[in-house]
C-alpha positions in Angstrom: 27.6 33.9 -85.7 30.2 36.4 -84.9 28.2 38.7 -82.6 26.9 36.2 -80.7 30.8 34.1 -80.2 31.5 38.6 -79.1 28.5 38.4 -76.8 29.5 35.2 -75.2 33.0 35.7 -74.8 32.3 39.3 -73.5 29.7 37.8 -71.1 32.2 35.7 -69.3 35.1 37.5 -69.4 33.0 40.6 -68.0 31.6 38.8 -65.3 35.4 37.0 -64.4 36.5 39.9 -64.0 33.4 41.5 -61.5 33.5 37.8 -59.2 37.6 37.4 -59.2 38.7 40.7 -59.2 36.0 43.6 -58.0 34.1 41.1 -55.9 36.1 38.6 -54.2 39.3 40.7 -53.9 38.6 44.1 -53.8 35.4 43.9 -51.7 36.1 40.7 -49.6 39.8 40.4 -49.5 39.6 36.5 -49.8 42.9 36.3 -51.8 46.3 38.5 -51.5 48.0 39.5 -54.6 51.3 41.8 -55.6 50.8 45.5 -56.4 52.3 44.1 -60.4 49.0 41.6 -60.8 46.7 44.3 -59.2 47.0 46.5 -61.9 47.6 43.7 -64.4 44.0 43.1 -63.6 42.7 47.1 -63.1 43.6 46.6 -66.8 42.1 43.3 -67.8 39.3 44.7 -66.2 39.1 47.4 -67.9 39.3 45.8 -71.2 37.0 43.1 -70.4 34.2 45.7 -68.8 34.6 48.1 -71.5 32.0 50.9 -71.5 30.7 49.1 -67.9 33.5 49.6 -66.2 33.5 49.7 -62.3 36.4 51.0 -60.1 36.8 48.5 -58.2 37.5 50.4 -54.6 33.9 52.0 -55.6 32.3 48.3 -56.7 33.9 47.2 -52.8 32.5 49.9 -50.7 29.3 49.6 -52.3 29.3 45.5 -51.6 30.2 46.1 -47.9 27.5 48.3 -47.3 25.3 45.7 -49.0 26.4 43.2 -46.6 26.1 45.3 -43.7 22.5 46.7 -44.5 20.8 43.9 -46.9 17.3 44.4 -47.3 17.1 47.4 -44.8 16.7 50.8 -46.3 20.7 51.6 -46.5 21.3 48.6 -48.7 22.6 50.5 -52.0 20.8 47.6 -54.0 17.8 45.5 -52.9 14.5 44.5 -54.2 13.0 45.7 -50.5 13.7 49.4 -52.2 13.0 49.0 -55.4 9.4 48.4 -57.5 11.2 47.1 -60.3 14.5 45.7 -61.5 15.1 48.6 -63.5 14.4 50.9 -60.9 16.9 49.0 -58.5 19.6 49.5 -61.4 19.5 53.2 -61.4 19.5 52.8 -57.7 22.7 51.0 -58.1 24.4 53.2 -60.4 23.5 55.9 -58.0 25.2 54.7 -55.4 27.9 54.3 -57.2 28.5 56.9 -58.6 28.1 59.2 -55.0 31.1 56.7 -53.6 33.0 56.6 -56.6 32.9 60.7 -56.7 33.4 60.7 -53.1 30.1 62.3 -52.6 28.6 59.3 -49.7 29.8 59.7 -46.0 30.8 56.3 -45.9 32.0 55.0 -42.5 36.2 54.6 -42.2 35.4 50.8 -41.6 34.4 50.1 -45.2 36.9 52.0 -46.6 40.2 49.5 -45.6 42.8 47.4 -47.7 41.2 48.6 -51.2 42.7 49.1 -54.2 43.5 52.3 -55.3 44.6 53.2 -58.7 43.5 57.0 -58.9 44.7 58.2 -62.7 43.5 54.9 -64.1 40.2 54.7 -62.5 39.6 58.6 -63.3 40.2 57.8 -67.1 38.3 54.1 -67.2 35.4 55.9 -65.4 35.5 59.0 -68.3 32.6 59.5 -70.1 35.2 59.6 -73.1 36.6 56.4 -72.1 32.3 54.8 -72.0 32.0 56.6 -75.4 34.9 55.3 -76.9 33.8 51.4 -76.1 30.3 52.4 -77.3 31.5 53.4 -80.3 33.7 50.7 -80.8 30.8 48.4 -79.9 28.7 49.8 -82.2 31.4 49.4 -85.0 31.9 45.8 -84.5 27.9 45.1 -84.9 27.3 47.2 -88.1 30.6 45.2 -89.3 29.2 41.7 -88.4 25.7 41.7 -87.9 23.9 39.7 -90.3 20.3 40.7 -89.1 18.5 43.3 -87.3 17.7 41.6 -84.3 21.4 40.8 -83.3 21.4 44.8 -82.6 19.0 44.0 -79.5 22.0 42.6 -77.7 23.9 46.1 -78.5 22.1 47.7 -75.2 23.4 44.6 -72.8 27.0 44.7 -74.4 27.0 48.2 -73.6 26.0 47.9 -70.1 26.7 44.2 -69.4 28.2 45.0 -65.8 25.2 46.1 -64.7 23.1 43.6 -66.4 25.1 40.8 -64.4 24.9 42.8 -61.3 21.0 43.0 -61.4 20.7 39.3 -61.9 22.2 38.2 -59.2 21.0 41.3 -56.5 17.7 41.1 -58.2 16.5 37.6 -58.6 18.6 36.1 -55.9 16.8 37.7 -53.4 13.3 36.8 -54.8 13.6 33.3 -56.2 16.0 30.0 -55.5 16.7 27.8 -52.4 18.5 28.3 -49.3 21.5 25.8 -47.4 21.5 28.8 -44.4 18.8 30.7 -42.4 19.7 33.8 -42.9 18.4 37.3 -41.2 17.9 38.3 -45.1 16.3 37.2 -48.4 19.1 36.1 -49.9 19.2 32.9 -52.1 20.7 30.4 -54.1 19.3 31.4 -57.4 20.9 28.3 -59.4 21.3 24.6 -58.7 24.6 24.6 -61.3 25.8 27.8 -61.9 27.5 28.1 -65.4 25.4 31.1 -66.7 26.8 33.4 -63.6 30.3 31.8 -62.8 29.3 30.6 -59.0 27.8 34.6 -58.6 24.3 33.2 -58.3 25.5 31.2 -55.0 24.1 34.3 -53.0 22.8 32.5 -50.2 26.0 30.6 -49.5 28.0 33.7 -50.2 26.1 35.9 -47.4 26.8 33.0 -45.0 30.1 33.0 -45.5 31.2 36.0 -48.2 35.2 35.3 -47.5 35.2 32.4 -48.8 37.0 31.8 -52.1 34.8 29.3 -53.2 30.5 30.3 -53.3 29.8 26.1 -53.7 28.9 24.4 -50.5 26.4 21.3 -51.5 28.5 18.8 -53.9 26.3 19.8 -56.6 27.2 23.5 -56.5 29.9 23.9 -59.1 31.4 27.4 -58.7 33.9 27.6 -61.8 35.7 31.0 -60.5 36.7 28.7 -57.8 38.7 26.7 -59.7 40.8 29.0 -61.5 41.5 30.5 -58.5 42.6 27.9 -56.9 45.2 27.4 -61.1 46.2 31.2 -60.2 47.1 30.2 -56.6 48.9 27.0 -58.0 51.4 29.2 -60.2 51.2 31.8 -57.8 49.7 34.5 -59.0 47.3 34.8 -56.3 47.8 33.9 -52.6 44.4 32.3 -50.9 43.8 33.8 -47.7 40.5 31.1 -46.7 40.8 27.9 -47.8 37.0 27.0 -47.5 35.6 24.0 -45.7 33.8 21.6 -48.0 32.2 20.2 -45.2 30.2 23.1 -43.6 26.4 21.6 -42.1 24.1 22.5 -44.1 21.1 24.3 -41.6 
C-alpha cells in the first residue's frame, strides 16, 4: 500500500508543479509572482520532480517553440515527427537538453520574462543530483515493496516528468474532441480531467494558452485552476488573465 499512496502522491505533486509552475508561468506568463515565491517553487519543484527535473526557463522555451511550430517539422515534440511515443520522448529530451545547455539558436523572442536561477538549475539538472533521487527511489521500494511487480512502477517514478509530458503531447494530438478549429491536431484528450490536472485540455489550451484556467465547456473541471485562483486569494500569486467562462464554442 505504501508504494502506491508514494506513486500517487508523487504523480500529482510532479505534475502540479509542471502545469502551475514550468507551464503556465514560466512558459506562458499567465500569473505574476515575487522573486521570494519563484524560488520557493524552483525548490518545490525540485523536490516534487526529483530525478525528472526540468529547468523551468528550458521546459518554457521548448513550450514556445511548440506553440509556434505544432505539428510542422520544428515542433520539439509532436506525433507528426515521431513513429512512436517513445521515439517522440527521446525527441523531447533532446530538445531539451540542446536549450537547456545552450546549444539551440533559439530566436530572442522566446527567450523573454523567464526565470532564471543559474546555480540551482545547474545542480537540479546534475547527473549527481538524478542519481541521488534514483537512488533514493530505489531505497524507498526495496524498503516497502511487498511484491515484485510494484518495482514496474520504479521506471515511471524515475522519469515521471516525462511520462506526464508524453501523455498529454502524445495522445492529445491523436485522440479526444475539439471546442476550436484549430490549424493543428490538437485535442481535448479528457471529458473530466482528474488524472492530468486540467493538462489534458490541449485543445482549449492552444486556443487560448494564457489563460489560467484550460476548462471552457461547464463540464471541463481544470483543478490547477482552482488553486490558482486560493494562491491568488492569499496572494501568493497575482493573475494576469482572468479567463472568460463564456468563450463560443466553434
Amino acid at each position: 500500500m505504501a508504494i502506491f499512496i508514494f506513486f500517487a502522491a508523487l504523480w500529482y505533486l510532479s505534475l502540479f508543479s509542471q502545469t502551475f509552475f514550468q507551464h503556465r508561468y514560466a512558459a506562458h506568463g499567465a500569473f505574476t509572482m515575487s522573486k521570494g515565491w519563484e524560488k520557493f517553487f524552483f525548490i518545490f519543484t525540485y523536490i516534487t520532480q526529483g530525478s525528472s527535473y526540468m529547468s523551468p526557463r528550458a521546459y518554457a522555451i521548448m513550450h514556445r517553440l511548440h506553440h509556434a511550430h505544432t505539428d510542422t517539422e520544428h515542433d520539439p515534440h509532436s506525433p507528426s515527427n515521431s513513429s512512436n511515443i517513445f521515439s517522440m520522448m527521446w525527441d523531447t529530451r533532446s530538445a531539451y537538453q540542446q536549450i537547456l545547455h545552450h546549444e539551440e539558436n533559439v530566436d530572442v523572442k522566446y527567450t523573454k520574462n523567464l526565470p532564471l536561477w543559474k546555480n540551482f538549475d545547474k545542480f537540479a539538472n546534475s547527473a549527481f543530483s538524478r542519481l541521488l533521487w534514483v537512488a533514493g527511489y530505489t531505497s524507498f521500494f526495496i524498503a516497502f515493496a511487498t511484491s515484485p511487480y510494484q518495482y514496474l512502477l520504479l521506471p515511471i517514478v524515475v522519469s515521471m516528468g516525462a511520462f506526464h509530458g508524453a501523455i498529454v503531447n502524445w495522445f492529445a494530438h491523436k485522440y479526444g474532441y475539439i471546442n476550436f478549429k484549430l490549424k493543428n491536431t490538437a485535442m481535448n484528450l479528457l471529458f473530466f480531467d482528474i488524472l492530468m490536472l486540467g493538462e489534458s485540455y490541449h485543445n482549449n489550451h492552444h486556443k487560448h494558452p494564457s489563460s489560467v484556467n484550460f476548462g471552457q465547456r461547464w463540464f471541463e473541471i481544470d483543478p490547477t485552476y482552482y488553486i490558482i485562483r486560493f494562491l491568488s486569494f492569499i496572494k501568493v500569486i497575482n493573475v494576469v488573465l482572468v479567463p472568460n467562462h463564456r468563450t463560443a464554442i466553434r
